[in-house]
C-alpha positions as CSV (number, residue, x, y, z in Angstrom):
1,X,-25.6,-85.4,16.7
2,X,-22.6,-86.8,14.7
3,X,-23.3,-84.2,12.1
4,X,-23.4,-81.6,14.5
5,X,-20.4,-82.5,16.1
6,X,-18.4,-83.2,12.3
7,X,-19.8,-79.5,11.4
8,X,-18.4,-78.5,14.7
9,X,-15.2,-79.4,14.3
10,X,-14.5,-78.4,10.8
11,X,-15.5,-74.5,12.1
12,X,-12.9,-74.7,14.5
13,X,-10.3,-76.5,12.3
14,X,-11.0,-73.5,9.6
15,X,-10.7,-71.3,12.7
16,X,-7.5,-72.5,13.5
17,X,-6.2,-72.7,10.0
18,X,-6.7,-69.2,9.3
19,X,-4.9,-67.9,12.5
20,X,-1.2,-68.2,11.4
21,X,-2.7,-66.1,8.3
22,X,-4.4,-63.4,9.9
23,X,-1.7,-63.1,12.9
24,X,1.0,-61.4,10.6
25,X,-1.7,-59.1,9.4
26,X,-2.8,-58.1,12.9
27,X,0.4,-57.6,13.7
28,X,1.9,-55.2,11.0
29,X,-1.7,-53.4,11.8
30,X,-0.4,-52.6,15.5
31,X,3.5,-51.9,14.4
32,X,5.2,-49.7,15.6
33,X,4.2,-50.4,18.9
34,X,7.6,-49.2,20.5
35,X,10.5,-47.1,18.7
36,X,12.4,-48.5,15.8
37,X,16.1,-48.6,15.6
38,X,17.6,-47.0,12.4
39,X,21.3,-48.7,12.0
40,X,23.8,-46.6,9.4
41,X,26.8,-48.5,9.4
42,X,28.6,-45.2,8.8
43,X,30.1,-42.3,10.7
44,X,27.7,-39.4,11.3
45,X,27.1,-36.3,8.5
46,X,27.9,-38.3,5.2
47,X,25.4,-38.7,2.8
48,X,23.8,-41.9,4.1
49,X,23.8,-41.0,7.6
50,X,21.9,-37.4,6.0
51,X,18.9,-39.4,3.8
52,X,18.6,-42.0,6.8
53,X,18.0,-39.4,8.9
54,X,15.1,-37.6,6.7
55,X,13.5,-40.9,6.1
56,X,13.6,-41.6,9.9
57,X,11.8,-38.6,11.0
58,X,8.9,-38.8,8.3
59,X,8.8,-42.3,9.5
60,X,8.1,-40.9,12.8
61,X,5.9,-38.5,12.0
62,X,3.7,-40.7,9.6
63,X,3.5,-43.5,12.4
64,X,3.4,-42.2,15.5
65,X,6.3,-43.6,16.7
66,X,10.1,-42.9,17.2
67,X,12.3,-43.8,14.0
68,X,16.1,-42.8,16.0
69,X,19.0,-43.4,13.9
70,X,22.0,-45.3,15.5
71,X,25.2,-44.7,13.8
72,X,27.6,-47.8,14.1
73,X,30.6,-47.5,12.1
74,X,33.8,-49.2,10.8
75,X,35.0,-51.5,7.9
76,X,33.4,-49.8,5.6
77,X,30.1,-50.4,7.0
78,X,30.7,-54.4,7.8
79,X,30.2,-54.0,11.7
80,X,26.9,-51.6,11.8
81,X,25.5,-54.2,9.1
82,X,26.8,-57.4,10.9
83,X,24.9,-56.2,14.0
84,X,21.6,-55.4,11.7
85,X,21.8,-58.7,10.3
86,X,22.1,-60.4,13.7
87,X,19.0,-58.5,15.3
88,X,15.8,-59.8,15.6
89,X,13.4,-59.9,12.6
90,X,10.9,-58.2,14.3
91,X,10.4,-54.9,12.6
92,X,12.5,-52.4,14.9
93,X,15.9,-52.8,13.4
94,X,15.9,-51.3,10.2
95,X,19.4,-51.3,8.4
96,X,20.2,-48.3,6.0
97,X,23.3,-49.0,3.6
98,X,25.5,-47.3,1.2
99,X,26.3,-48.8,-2.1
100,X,29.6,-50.3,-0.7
101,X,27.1,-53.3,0.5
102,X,27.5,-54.8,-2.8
103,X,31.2,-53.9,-3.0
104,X,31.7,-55.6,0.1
105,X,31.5,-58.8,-0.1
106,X,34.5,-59.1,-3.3
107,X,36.7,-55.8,-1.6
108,X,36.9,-58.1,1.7
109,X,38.3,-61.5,2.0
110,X,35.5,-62.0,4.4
111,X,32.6,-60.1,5.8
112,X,30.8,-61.1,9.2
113,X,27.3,-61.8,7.2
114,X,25.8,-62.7,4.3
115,X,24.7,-60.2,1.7
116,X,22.2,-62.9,0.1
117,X,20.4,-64.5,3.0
118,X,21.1,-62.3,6.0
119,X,18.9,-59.4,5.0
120,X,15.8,-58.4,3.3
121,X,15.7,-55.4,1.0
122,X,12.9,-52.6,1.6
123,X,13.7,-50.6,-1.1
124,X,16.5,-48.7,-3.0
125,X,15.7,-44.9,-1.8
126,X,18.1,-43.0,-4.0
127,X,20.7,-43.3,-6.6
128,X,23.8,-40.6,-7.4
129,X,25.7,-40.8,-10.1
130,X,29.9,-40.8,-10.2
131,X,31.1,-37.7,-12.2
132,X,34.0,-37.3,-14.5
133,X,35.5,-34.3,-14.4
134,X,38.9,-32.6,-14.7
135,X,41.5,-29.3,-14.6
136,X,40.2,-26.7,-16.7
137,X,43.9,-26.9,-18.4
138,X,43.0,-30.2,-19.8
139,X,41.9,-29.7,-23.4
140,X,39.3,-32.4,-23.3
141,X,35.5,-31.0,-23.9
142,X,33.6,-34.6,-24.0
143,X,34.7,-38.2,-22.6
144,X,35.6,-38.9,-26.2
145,X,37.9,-35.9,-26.6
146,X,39.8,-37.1,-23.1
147,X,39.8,-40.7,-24.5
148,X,41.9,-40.0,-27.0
149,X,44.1,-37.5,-25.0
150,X,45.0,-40.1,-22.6
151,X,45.5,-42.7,-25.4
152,X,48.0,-40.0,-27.4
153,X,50.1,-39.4,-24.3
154,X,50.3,-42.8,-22.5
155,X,52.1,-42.5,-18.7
156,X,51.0,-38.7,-18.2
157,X,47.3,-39.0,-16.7
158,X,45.8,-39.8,-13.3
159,X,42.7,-40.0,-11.8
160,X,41.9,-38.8,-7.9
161,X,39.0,-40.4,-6.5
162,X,37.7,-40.2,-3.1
163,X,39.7,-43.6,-1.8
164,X,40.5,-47.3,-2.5
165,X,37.2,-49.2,-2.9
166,X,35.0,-46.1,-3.5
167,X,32.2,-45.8,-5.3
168,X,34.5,-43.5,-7.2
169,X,37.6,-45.3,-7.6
170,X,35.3,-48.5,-8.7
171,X,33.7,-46.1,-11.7
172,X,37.5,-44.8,-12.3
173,X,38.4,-48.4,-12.9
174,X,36.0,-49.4,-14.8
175,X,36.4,-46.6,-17.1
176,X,40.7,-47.3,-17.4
177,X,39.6,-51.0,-18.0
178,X,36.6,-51.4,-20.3
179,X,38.9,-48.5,-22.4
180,X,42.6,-49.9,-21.5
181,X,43.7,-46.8,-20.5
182,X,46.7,-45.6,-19.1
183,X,45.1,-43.8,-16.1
184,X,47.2,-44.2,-12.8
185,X,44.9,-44.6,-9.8
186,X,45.5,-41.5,-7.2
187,X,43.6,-42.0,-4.0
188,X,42.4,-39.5,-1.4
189,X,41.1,-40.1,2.0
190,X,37.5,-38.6,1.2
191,X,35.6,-36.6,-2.0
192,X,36.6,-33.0,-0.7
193,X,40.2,-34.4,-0.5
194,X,40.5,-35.6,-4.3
195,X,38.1,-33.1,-6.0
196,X,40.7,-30.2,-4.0
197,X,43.6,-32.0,-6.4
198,X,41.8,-32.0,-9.7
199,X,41.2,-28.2,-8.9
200,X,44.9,-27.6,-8.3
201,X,45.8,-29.8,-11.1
202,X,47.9,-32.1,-9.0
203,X,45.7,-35.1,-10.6
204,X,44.0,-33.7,-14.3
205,X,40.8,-36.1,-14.3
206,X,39.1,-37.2,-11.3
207,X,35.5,-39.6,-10.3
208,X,33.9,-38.4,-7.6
209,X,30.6,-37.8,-6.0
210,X,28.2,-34.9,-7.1
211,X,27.7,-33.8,-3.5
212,X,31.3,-32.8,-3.6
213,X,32.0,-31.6,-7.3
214,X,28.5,-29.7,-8.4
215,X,30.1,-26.6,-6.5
216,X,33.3,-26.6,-8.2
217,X,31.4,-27.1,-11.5
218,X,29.1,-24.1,-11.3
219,X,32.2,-22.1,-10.1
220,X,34.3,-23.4,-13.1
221,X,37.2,-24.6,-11.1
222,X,37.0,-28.2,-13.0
223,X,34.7,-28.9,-16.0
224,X,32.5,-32.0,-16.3
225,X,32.3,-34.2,-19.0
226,X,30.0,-37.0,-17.9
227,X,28.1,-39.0,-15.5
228,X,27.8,-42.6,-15.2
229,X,24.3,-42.5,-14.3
230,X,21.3,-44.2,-16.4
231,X,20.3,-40.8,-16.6
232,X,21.4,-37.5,-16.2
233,X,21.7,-36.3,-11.9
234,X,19.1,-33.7,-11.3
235,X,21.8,-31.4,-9.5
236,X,23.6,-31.2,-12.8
237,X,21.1,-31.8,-15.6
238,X,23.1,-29.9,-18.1
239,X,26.1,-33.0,-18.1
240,X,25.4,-35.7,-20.3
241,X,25.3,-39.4,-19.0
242,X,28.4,-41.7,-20.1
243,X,26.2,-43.6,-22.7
244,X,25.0,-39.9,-24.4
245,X,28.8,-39.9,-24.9
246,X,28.9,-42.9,-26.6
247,X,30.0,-44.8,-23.9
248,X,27.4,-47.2,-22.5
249,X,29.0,-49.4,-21.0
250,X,30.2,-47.4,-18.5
251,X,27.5,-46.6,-15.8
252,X,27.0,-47.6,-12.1
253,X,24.9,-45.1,-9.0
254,X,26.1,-45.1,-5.9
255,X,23.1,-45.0,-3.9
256,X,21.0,-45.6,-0.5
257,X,18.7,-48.9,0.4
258,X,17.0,-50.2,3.1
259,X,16.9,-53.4,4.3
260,X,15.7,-55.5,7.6
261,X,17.1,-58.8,9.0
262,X,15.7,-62.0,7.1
263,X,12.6,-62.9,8.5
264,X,11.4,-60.0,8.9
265,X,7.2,-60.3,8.3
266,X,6.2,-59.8,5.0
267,X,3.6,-57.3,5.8
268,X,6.0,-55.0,7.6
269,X,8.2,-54.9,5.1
270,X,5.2,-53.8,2.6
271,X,4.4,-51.0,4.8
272,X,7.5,-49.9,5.2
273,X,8.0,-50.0,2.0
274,X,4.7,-47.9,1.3
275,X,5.6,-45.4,4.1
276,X,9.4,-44.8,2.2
277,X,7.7,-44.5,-0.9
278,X,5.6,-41.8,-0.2
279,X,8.0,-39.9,1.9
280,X,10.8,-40.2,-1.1
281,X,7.8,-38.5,-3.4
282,X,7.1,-35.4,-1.1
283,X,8.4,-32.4,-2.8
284,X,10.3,-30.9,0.2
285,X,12.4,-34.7,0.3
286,X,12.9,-34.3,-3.0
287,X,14.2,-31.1,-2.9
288,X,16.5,-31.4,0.3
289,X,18.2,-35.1,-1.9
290,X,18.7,-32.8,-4.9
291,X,21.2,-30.6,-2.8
292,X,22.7,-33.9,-1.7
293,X,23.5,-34.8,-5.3
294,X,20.8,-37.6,-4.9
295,X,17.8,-38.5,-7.2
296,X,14.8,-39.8,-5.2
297,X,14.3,-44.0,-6.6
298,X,11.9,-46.1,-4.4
299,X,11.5,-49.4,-6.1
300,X,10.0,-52.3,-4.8
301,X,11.7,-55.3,-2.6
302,X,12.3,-57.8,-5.9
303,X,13.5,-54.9,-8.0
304,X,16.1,-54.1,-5.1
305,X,17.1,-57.6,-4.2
306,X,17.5,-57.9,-7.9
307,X,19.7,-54.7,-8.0
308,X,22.2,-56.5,-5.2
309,X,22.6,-59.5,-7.1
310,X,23.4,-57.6,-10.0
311,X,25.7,-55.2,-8.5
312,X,27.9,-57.8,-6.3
313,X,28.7,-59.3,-9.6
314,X,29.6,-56.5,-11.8
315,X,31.7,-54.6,-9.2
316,X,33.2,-58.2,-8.1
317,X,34.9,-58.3,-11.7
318,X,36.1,-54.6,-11.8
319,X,37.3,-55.6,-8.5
320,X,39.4,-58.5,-8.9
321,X,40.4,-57.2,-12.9
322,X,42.0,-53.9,-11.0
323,X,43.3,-56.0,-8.0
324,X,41.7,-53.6,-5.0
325,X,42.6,-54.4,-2.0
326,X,41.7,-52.6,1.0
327,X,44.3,-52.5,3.7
């Protein structure tokens, strides 16, 4: 009888001990269960609010339930991600972020949550590399060539870039820096804004997005010499990366990620991350990022979280070195 009862007892304690195992397993097997909230701390039509909104609906379509993107702007993307980071890490608040999460944290004097602990990446979903360009008048045929223009006639180049704190004016920078250049900063209040100067020649050289230059490229309004990339942009293959020209330490993507609040279960994340995966491999996706100026990533969670780390640090120094400030 004692045995019985010992062998009893040591079924149900297994039993029991396997439960808090197999609950997070059962449960990202039923999710979704309800709709999911897509967060893009970003006004509606830019690039972001465009792939989030592609991703959403495969989402939908792959798992039966409603992916709906809610677009909560303002300080550059601090409020839609403070409210992502304060939800509950249950799986339907999914944040999708812009590449000014890791510029952030050093651009502001404070943000309302914490890039490190307050979220969980998913996966980086594309990348899109800052281009170089400038005024056909400018006799400069590679970076190297416009290098040493700009070193010969100190105090007589700008660069236009799509605003203070962009993706652009952070490549800019770190291009006037890294080269001690004398390259005067000229901000504009978006990418159509600054690439419409370096057309008109108000502002010879400017950094800017692909999504708002590969036009003016193929039209021969301004001529590119480079792209900070790791690799050349699929919407302009035929422009060499910074590095092919002999430049490597100039490089950064602006690019898209996903992330959930920290917490969030494990296995969710995993599927999610599956689900984005495949959807950022479908030709058609591909396709549609290409006219966007984006290349299709996916990575996995570590990869990303590494990425963020990285990221924060490097654009941290360009940021304090050039003194941004955003008002």
């Amino acid at each position: 009888m004692k045995n019985f009862v010992r062998r009893r007892f040591m079924q149900i304690a297994g039993a029991a001990a396997s439960l808090p195992i197999l609950a997070p397993l059962a449960w990202a097997q039923t999710y979704p269960s309800r709709a999911v909230r897509v967060i893009v701390p970003y006004a509606p039509g830019g690039v972001t609010d465009i792939v989030a909104r592609l991703i959403a609906q495969k989402l939908s379509e792959h798992l039966g339930k409603q992916f709906f993107v809610e677009n909560v702007p303002g300080a550059t993307g601090n409020i839609g991600t403070s409210q992502a980071a304060k939800a509950a890490p249950d799986g339907y608040t999914v944040l999708v972020v812009f590449s000014s999460y890791v510029v952030n944290p050093t651009l502001f004097d404070k943000i309302p949550y914490d890039p490190y602990k307050d979220l969980d990446p998913v996966t980086l979903a594309t990348t899109s590399a800052t281009v170089l360009v400038v005024n056909p008048s400018v006799p400069a045929q590679t970076v190297k060539d416009l290098v040493a223009l700009v070193r010969a006639n100190p105090g007589k180049y700008s660069f236009a870039s799509a605003g203070a704190g962009t993706q652009s004016h952070l490549a800019g920078e770190q291009f006037r820096l890294s080269l001690e250049l004398d390259l005067v900063h000229v901000p504009f209040n978006g990418g159509g804004p600054a690439i419409a100067s370096v057309v008109a020649g108000h502002t010879p050289v400017g950094f800017n997005s692909p999504t708002a230059s590969v036009q003016q490229i193929k039209d021969g309004n301004v001529r590119a010499l480079g792209v900070t990339g790791e690799k050349r942009s699929q919407s302009m293959p035929e422009v060499p990366t910074m590095a092919e020209g002999g430049y490597p330490d100039i490089k950064g993507d602006s690019w898209v990620g996903v992330l959930v609040p920290t917490g969030t279960s494990k296995e969710i994340v995993a599927l999610l991350n599956r689900e984005i995966t495949k959807i950022l491999a479908l030709p058609d996706m591909k396709e549609r990022l290409v006219t966007l100026g984006c290349d299709a990533v996916a990575s996995p969670p570590e990869e990303f979280a590494q990425r963020i780390r990285t990221e924060i640090e490097i654009w941290g120094k360009v940021i304090r070195a050039a003194n941004i400030k955003v008002q």
